[in-house]
C-alpha positions as CSV (number, residue, x, y, z in Angstrom):
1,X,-13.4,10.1,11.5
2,X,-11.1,7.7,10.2
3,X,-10.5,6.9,6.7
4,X,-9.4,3.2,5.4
5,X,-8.4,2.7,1.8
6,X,-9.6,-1.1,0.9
7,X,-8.2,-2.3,-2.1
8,X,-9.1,-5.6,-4.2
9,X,-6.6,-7.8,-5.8
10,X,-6.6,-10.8,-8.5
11,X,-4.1,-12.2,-6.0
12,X,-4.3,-10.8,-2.0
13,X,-1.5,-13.5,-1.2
14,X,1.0,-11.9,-3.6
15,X,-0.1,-8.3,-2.3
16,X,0.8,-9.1,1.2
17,X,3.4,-10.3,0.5
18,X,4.6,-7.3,-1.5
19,X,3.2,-4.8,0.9
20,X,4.7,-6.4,4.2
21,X,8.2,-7.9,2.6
22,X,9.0,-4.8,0.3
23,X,7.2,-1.9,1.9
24,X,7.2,-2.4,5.5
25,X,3.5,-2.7,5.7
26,X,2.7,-4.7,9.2
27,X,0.2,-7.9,8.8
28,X,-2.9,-7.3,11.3
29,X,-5.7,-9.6,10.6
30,X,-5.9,-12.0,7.7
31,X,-9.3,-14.3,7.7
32,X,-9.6,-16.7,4.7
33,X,-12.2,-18.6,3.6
34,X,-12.6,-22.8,3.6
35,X,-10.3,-23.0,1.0
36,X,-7.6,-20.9,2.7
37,X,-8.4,-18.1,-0.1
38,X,-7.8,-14.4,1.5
39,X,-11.0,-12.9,2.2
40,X,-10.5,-9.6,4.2
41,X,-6.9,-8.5,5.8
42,X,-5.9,-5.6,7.5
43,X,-2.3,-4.2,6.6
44,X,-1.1,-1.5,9.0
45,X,1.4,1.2,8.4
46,X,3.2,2.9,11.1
47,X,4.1,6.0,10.8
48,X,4.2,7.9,13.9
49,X,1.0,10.2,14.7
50,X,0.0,9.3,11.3
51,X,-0.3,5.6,11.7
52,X,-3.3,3.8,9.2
53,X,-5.1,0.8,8.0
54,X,-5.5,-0.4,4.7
55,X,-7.9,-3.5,3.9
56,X,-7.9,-5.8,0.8
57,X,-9.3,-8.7,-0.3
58,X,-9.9,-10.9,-3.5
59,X,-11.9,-9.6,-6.2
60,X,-14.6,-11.5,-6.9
61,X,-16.0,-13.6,-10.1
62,X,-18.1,-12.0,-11.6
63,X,-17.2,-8.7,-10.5
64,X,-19.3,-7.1,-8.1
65,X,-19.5,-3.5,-7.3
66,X,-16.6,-3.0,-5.6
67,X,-14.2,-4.9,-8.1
68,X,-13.1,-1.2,-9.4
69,X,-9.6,-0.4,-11.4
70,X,-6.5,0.7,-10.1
71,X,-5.7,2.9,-7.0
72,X,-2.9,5.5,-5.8
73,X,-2.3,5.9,-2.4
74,X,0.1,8.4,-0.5
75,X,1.3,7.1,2.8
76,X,3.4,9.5,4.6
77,X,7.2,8.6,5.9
78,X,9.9,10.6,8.0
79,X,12.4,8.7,5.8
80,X,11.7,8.5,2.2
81,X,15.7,7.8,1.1
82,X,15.5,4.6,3.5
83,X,12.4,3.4,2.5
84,X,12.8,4.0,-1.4
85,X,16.1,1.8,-0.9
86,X,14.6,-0.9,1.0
87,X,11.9,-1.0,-1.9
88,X,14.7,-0.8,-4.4
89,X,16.8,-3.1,-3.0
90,X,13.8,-5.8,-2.8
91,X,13.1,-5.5,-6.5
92,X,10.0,-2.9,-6.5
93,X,8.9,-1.1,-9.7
94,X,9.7,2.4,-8.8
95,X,7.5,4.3,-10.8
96,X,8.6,8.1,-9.8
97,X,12.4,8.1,-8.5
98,X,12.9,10.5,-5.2
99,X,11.9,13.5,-5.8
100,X,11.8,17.4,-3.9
101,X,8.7,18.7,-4.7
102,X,7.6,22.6,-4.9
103,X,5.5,22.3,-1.5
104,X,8.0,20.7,0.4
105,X,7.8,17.1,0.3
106,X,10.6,14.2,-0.4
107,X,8.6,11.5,-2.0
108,X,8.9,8.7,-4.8
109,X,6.5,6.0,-5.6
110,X,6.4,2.4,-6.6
111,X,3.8,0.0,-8.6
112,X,2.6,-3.3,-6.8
113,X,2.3,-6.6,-8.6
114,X,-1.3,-5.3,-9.6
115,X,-0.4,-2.0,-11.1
116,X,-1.5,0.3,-8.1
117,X,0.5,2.9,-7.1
118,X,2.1,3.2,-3.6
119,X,3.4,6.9,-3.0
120,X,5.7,7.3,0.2
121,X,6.5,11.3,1.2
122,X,7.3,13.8,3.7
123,X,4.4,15.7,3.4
124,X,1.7,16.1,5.8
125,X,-1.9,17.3,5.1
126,X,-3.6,18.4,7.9
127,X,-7.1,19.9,8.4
């Protein structure tokens, strides 16, 4: 089973551009509709082993069903110090500076343009 996070946005330009230019996020697919307006993309993160997908697209108007609030995520990352200064260093709200946690994991966490957090750690879950 795989699990894919699919996130909507006011503005799915801006949070490509966010996710790809400040967190390293890799563009997959982007399909857009007659008038060039972003209707489905696939964003992938590599990560080793732990490599993922995460969709988005516009929200719509009205709202449908899965127009929803705010997300967190937690993407995991053999180098949290590089990637929280890459993400500094491109202007990201960091919402929780790096941090050594009590289980063992080096983490921090930004906010996009659309107020969903983006947590990047060490730690691992497994099954």
């Amino acid at each position: 089973m795989s699990i894919h996070p699919t996130l909507r946005y006011t503005d799915p330009r801006a949070a490509i551009t966010f996710l790809t230019g400040t967190l390293g996020f890799r563009e997959l697919h982007v399909y857009t509709d007659d008038d060039g307006a972003v209707v489905h993309a696939e964003l992938a993160w590599d990560d080793g082993p732990d490599a993922g997908v995460v969709m988005l697209s516009g929200r719509s108007d009205p709202p449908g069903p899965f127009d929803t609030g705010r997300s967190v995520l937690y993407l995991t990352t053999d180098d949290p110090d590089g990637l929280h200064d890459k993400a500094l260093a491109a202007g990201a709200n960091v919402v929780l500076g790096l941090t050594d946690q009590d289980y063992g994991s080096r983490e921090f966490a930004v906010a996009d343009p659309e107020d969903n957090r983006w947590c990047f750690g060490t730690y691992r879950p497994s099954t």
